[in-house]
N, C-alpha and C positions, 0 to 999 in steps of 0.2 A: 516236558520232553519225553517221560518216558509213558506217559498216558496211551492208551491203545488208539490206534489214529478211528477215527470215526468214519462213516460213509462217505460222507459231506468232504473229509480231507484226502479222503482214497479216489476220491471223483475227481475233485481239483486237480491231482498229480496226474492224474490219466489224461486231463482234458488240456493238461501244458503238456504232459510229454509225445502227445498228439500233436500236437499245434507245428510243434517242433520237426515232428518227423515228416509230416505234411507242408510246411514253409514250403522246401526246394521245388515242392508237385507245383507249386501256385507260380511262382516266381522264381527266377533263375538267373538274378542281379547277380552279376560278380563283385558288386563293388557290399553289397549288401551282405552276401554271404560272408564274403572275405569277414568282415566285419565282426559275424555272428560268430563266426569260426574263431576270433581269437577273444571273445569275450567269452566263450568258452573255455578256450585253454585258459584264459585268467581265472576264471571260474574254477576252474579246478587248484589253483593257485593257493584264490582267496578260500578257497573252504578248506584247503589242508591247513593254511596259516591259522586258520580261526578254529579248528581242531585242536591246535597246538596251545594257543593263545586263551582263545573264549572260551573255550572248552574244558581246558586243562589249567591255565592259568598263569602258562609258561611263557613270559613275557621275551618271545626272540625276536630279533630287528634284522638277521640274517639268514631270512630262508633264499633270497635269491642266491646267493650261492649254490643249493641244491637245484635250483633252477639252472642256472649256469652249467654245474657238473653236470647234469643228465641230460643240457644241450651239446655240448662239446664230447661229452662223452659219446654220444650216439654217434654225432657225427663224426668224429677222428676216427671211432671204429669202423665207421660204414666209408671212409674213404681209404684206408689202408687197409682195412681186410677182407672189403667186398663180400660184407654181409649185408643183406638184407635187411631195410627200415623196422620190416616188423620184428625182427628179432630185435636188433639192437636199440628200440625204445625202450622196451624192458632192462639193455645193460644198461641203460642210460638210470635207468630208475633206482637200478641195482648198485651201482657205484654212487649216487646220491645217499641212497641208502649206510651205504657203509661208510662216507665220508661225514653221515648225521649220527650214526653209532660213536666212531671214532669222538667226533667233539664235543657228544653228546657225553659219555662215559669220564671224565673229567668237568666238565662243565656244569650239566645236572645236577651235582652235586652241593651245588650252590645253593644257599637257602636263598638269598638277597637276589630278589629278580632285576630289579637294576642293574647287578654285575651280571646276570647272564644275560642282558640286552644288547649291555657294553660290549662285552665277550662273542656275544654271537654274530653282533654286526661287524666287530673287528676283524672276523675268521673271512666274513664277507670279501669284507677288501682286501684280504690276503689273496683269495681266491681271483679277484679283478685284477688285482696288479699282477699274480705269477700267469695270468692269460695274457695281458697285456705285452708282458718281457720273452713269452716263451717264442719269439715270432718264429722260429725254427718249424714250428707244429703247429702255432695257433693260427701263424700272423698277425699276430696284434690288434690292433685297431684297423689294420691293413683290411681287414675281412675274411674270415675263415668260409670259403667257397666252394663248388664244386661237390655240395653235398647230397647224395645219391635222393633224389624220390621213392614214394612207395611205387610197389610194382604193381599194375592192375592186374584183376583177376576175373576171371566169368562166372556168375551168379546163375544157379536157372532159374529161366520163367522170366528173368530180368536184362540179362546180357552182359553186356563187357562193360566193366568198372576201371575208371582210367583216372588215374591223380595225375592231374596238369595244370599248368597255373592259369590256362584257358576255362578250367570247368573246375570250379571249387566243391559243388556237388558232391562226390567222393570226401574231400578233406570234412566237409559239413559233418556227413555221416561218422567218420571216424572220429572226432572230435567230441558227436553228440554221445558217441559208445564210451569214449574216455570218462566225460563228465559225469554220467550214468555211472557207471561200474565206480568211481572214487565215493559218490553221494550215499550207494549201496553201503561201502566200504565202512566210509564212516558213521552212516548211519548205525550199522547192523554193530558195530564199537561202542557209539554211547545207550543204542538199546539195551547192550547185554549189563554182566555184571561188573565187568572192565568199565564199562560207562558211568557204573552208580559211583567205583572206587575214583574214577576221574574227576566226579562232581565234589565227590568227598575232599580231593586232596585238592582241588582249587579251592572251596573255601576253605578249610585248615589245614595246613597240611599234618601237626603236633595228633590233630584229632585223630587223621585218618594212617596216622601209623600205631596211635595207638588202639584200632582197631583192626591190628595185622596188616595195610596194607604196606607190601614192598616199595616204598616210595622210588628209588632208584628203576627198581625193575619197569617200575609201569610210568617212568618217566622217560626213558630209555624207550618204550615199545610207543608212545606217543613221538616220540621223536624221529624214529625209525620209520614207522610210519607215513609220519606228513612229509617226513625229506621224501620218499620213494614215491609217492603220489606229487610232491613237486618236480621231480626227476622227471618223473616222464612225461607232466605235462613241457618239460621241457627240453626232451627230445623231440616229441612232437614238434613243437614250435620251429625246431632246426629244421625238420624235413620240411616242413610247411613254407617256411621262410626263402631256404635254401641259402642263406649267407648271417652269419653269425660275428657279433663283436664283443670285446669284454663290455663294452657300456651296454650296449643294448640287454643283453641277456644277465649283468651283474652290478649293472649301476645301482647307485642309492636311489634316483626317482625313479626306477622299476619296485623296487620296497614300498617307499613311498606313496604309488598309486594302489598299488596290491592293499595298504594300511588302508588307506582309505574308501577301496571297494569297500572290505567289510565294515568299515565304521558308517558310513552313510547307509549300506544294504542292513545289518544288525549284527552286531554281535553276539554273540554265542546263540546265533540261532541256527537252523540249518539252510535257510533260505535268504536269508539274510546278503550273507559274501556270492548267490547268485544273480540277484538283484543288485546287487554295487557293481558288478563287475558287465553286466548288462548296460547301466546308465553310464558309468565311468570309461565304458571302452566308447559307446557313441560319442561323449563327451570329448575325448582326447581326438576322436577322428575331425569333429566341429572346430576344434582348439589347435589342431593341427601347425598353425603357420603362426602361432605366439611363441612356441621354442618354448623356451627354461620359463618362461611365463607360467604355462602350464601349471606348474607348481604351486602359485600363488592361488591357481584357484581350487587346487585340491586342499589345500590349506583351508581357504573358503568354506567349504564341504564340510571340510572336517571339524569347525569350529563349529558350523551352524551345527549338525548332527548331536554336537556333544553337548549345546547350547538346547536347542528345541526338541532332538530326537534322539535321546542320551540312547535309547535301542533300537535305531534305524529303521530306516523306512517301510522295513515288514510287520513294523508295527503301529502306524498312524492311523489301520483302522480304527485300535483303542479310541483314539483321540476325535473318532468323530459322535455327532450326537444320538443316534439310535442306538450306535454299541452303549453309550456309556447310560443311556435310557433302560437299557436290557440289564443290563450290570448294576444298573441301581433297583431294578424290579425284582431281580432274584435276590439282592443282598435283602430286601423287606420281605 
């Protein structure tokens, strides 16, 4: 991971993040985009969760709540104080943020990752049910509506940029900018030295304190972190959507698909949870009309991955026969 990326790997990324920004030139499927668009916002989901998790070793079962907060947060704000999307995706991320400090500052502290799974997914449902009850503000399951769109703007050389649920085009773009900017995020995190201490204290933690590091501290700024890049991808999602429910945005099989983006795409890698979250959102659109079904085949996924592809599918080139011809020529 922290090896100097090579040509070869600096081409690759250039030649998807191309790909990517060139899609909408080619084609201009609504139903298609839509699709990309929220496999993206997942994406940024699954690689904060796996920041937290595969990265760090912090085993949470309730990041959707951060999800939730920085959807409702955005939203509540942008309908009662008639601010602006693009501001308040950021409070959205911001209030995720300090509600993953808050739980995170007692909870952290925990050496036994079992109880902080228990603990974090408990906090979860706290979160779902006081959405649920507050119908005053949330309305409930009623539907939380009425939530403001971005506001288009004029590009030169390009023209008029309009978010409408007629031209997804716009949402694509912002989406691809969100994805981007979390990837850099975390990237440029386990690049540094913070990175080496994060590797450190997921596999021991006794080790990596007893080489100075702040276990607290830097458990705390990983926490803080993935809630605030979950925040806003789920604000995002509010604006995008335009109507919001406790299930939708803080159910447990919202966790649960998120688990298994990254387990089927790979764990603790960094491309890994954008590949899961790629196949796993096509999948749920195909799976569409089996309901709670659904679940049984992420299950599925999840067992085969843990069974044949213990480090998911960004790694089955290992598994074929000229890698492992090349791997056995340089070991001689």
């Amino acid at each position: 991971m922290f090896e100097p990326l090579k040509a070869l790997h600096w081409l690759s990324v250039l030649v998807v993040v191309a790909v990517m920004v060139g899609l909408p030139l080619v084609t201009q499927d609504t139903y298609l985009l839509h699709v990309l668009v929220l496999a993206m916002v997942f994406g940024v989901f699954a690689s904060a969760w796996n920041f937290v998790t595969g990265f760090a070793g912090l085993k949470t079962f309730g990041h959707h709540a951060f999800f939730a907060l920085g959807a409702y947060g955005s939203a509540l704000i942008g309908i009662n104080a008639g601010i602006s999307p693009w501001v308040t995706i950021w409070l959205g991320g911001l209030i995720a943020a300090v509600a993953g400090l808050l739980i995170g500052l007692p909870v952290l502290r925990i050496r036994s990752m079992p109880h902080v799974a228990i603990v974090t997914l408990g906090f979860a449902e706290i979160v779902r049910i006081t959405l649920s009850n507050l119908t005053e503000i949330t309305r409930g399951e009623l539907g939380l509506w009425g939530i403001p769109a971005f506001e288009g703007f004029t590009l030169p050389g390009i023209g008029e940029v309009s978010f409408s649920p007629a031209d997804k085009m716009a949402y694509y773009y912002l989406a691809l900018i969100l994805l981007l900017l979390s990837m850099v995020v975390i990237t440029a995190l386990m690049r540094s030295k913070t990175g080496l201490s994060i590797i450190a204290m997921r596999d021991s933690d006794d080790a990596a304190e007893s080489l100075g590091i702040n276990l607290t501290r830097l458990k705390l700024l990983i926490f803080v972190v993935s809630s605030f890049l979950v925040g806003v991808a789920g604000a995002f999602y509010a604006h995008y959507i335009s109507i919001l429910t406790p299930t939708a945005v803080a159910g447990l099989d919202l966790m649960i698909l998120i688990i298994a983006m990254v387990l089927v795409g790979g764990l603790s890698t960094l491309t890994g949870p954008l590949v899961g979250a790629l196949i796993l959102t096509i999948l749920v659109e195909l799976l569409r009309d089996l309901d709670t079904f659904r679940l049984l085949i992420y299950g599925a996924l999840i067992i085969f991955s843990v069974m044949f592809l213990p480090r998911g599918l960004v790694t089955i080139g290992e598994f074929l026969p000229w890698r492992r011809r090349s791997a056995d020529d340089e070991g001689t």
